[in-house]
C-alpha positions in Angstrom: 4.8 24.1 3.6 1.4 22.9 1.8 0.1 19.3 2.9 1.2 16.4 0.6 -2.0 14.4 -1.3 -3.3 11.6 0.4 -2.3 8.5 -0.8 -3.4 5.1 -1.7 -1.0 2.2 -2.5 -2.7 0.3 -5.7 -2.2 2.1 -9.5 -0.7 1.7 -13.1 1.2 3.8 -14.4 2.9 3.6 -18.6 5.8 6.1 -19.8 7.7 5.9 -23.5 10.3 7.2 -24.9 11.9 7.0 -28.9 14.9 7.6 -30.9 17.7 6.2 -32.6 18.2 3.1 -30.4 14.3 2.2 -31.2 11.5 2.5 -28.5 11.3 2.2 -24.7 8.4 1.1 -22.6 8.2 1.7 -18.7 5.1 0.7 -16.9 5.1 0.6 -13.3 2.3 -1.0 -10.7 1.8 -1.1 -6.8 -0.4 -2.7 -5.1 -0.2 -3.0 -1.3 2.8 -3.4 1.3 3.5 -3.2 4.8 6.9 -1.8 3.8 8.4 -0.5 0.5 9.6 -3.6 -1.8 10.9 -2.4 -5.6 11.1 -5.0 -8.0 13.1 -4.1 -11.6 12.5 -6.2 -14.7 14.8 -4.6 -17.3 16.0 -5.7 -20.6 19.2 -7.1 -20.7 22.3 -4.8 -20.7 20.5 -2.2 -19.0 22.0 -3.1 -15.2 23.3 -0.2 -14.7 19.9 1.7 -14.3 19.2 -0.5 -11.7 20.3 1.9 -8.5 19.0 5.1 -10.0 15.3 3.6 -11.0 15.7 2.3 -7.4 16.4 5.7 -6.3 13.4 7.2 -8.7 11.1 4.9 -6.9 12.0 5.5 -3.6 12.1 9.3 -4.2 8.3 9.1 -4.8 6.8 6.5 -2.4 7.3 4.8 1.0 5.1 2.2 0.9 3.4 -0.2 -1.3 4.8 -2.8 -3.3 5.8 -1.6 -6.8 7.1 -3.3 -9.8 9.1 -1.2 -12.4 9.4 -3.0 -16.1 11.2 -1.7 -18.7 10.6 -2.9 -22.6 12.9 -2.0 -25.3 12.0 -2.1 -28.7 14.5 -2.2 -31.2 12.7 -2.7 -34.7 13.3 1.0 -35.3 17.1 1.0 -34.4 19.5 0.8 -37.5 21.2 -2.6 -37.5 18.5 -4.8 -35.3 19.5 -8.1 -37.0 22.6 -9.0 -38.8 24.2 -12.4 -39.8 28.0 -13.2 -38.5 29.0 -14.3 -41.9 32.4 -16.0 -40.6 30.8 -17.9 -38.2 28.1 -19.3 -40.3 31.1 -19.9 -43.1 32.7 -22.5 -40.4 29.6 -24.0 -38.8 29.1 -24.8 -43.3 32.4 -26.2 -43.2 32.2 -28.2 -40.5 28.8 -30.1 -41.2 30.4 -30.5 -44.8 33.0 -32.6 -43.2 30.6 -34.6 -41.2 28.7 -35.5 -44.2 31.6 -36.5 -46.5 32.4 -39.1 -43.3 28.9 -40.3 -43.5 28.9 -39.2 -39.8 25.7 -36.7 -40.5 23.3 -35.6 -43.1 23.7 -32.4 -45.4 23.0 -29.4 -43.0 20.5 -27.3 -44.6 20.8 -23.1 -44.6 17.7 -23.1 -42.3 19.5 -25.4 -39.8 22.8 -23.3 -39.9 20.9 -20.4 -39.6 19.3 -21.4 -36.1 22.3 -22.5 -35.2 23.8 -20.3 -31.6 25.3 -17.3 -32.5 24.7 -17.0 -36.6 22.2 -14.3 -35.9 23.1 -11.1 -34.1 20.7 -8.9 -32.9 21.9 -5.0 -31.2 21.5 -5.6 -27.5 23.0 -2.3 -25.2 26.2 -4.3 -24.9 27.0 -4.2 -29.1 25.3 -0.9 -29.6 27.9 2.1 -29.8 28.4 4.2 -26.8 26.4 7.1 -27.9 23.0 4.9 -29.1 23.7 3.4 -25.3 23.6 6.9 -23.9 20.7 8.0 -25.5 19.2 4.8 -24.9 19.9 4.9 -21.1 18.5 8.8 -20.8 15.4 7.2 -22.8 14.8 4.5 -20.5 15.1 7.1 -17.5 12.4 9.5 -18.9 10.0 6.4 -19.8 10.5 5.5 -16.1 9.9 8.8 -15.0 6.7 9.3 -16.3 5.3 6.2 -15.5 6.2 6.5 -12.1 4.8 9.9 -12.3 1.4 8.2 -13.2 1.5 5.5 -10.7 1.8 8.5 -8.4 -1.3 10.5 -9.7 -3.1 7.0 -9.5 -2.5 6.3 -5.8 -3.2 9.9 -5.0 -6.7 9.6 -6.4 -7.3 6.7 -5.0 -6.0 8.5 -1.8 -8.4 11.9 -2.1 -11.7 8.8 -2.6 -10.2 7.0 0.4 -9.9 10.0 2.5 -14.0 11.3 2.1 -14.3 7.6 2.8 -12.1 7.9 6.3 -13.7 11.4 7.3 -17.1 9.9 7.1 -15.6 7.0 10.1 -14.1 9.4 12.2 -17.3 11.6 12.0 -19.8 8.2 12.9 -16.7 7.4 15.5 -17.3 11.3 16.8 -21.3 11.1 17.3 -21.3 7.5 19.1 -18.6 9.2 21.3 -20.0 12.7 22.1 -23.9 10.2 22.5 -22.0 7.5 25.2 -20.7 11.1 27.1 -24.6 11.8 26.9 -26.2 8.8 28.2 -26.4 9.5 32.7 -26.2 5.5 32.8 -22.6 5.9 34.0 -23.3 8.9 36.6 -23.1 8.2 40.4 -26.4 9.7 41.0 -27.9 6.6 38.5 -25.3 4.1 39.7 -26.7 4.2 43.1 -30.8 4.3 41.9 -29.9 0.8 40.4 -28.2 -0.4 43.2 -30.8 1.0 45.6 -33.1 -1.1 43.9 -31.5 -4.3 43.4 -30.9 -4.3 46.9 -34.5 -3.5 47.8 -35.5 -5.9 45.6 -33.2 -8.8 47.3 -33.1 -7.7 51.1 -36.6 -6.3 52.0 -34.8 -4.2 54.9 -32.9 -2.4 51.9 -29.1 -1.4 53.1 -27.6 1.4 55.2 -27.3 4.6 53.6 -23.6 4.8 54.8 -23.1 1.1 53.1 -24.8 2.0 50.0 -23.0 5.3 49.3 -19.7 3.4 49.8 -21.3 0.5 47.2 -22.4 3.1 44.8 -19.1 5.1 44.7 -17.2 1.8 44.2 -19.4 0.5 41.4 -19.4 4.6 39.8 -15.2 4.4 39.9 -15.4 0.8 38.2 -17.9 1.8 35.4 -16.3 5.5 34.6 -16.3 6.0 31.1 -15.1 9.5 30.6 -11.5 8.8 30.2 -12.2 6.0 27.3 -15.0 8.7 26.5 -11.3 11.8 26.8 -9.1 9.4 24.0 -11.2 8.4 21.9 -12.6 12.2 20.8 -8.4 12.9 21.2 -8.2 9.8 18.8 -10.7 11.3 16.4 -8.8 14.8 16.5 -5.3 13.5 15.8 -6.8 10.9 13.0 -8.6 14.8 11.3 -4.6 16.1 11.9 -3.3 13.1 9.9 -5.6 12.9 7.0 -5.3 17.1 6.3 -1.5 16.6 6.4 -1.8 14.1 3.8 0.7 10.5 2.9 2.8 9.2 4.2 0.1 8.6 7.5 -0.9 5.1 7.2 1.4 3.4 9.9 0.0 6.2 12.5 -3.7 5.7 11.3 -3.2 2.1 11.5 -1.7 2.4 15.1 -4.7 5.0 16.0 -6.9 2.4 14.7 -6.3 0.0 17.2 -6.5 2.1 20.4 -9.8 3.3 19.0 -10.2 -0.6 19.1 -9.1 -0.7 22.2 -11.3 2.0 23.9 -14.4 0.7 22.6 -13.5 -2.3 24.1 -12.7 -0.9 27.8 -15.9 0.8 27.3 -18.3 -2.5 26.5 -16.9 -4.2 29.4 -17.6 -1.4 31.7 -20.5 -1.1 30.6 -23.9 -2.1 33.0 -26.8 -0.7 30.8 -27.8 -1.6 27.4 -27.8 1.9 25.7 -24.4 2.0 26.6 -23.7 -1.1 25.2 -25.2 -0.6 22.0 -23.2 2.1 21.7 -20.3 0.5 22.5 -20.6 -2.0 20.0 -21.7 0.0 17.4 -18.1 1.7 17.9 -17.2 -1.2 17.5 -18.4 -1.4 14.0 -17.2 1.7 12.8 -13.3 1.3 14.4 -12.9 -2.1 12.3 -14.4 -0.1 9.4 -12.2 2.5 9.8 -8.9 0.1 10.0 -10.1 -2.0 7.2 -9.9 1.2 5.4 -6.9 2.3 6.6 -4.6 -0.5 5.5 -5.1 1.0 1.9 -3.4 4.3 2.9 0.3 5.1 2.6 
């Protein structure tokens, strides 16, 4: 099984579709979620494609929020406008008899014209049962492709986000592999420093029994190489992730913070200011990395 695209959350995407019942517009947006919300704005009468534009969206993403709009156009359909000739004959009538009682002026055509329900236009609840079909299967292709370009939208923004994410992991990888390098952490150093702090404040100096049990205490307190064993485990599993493409953001996002978290164990163990600097810059690069990461799906 090939590895699915990478994939962002923000895009635009526009579909159409023509015939008999007029024209129909889809355009469909995203921009970013925790979760997956849909939200449908369809013309009225066209209900019943709510559940399987649902369906269409969720068969395509997991995450992001994405709004579906559907626009029909019905200048081109035969019958758009018509006047409900019996209707406007009794609203005529009955301003007529309001007039002769003095109780209202003349209604004029324009005024009976606006009046509710004088003017019909073909909505899909008047329009016969095979314009409806047609328009439904209309509506579903227009939807279709637009949520087909929403997809090839996120998934470019994906492939630029994921050079963007390699180049993290890779600074995240050398500030690892140059803390692993630094001998500040060894015993053998561990012990030099304490040597000479205590030297320095008791002019007799200390046992050498008493300073190898010092020394191997402070060595246990400031070991670095498991922090130093995650994080380059972090950094692989983050590489696994991004080659096997969306959905992956959750995981990176949860990988994200125990690279957060490593750094951190590693600044507080740390006594010596390479080490530090290091830690720190790590630092840097993990809240670079998860500001990055909340973009992914």
């Amino acid at each position: 099984m090939s590895a699915k695209p990478l994939s962002g959350m923000t895009g635009f995407g526009r579909g159409a579709s023509e015939g008999v019942f007029g024209s129909v517009i889809a355009e469909a947006r995203s921009v970013n979620g925790k979760g997956l919300d849909v939200r449908l704005r369809l013309p009225a009468g066209l209900d019943a494609l709510e559940i399987p534009l649902r369906e269409a969206v969720r068969a395509r993403f997991q995450r992001g929020s994405v709004t579906l709009t559907l626009t029909w156009n019905r200048e081109a359909a035969e019958a758009a406008v018509r006047i409900d000739e019996a209707r406007l004959d009794a609203y005529a009538r009955a301003a007529r008899v309001l007039s002769d009682q003095g109780l209202a002026a003349q209604a004029s055509a324009g005024e009976l014209m606006a009046l509710k329900g004088v003017i019909l236009s073909d909505d899909a609840e008047t329009v016969s049962d095979e314009t409806l079909e047609a328009l439904n299967a209309a509506a579903l292709a227009a939807a279709d492709a637009a949520l087909a370009a929403l997809q090839g939208a996120r998934e470019a923004e994906g492939a630029a986000m994921g050079a963007v994410l390699s180049g993290h992991l890779d600074e995240i990888g050398t500030l690892t592999r140059d803390a692993a390098g630094l001998d500040a952490a060894s015993p053998e150093a561990i012990k030099a420093r304490l040597e000479a702090k205590f030297n320095e404040l008791l002019p007799s100096g200390l046992e050498p029994e008493r300073l190898a049990q010092e020394a191997a205490m402070m060595a246990v307190k400031a070991d670095i190489r498991e922090e130093l064993d995650r994080l380059a485990a972090h950094v692989t599993e983050a590489r696994t992730l991004l080659k096997a493409g969306s959905p992956c953001g959750r995981k990176l996002d949860f990988l994200s913070q125990e690279f957060n978290r490593e750094a951190n164990t590693l600044c507080s163990k740390s006594s010596d200011p390479a080490l530090t600097r290091i830690g720190l810059a790590l630092k840097a690069a993990v809240d670079r990395l998860r500001e990055q990461v909340q973009n992914v799906e």
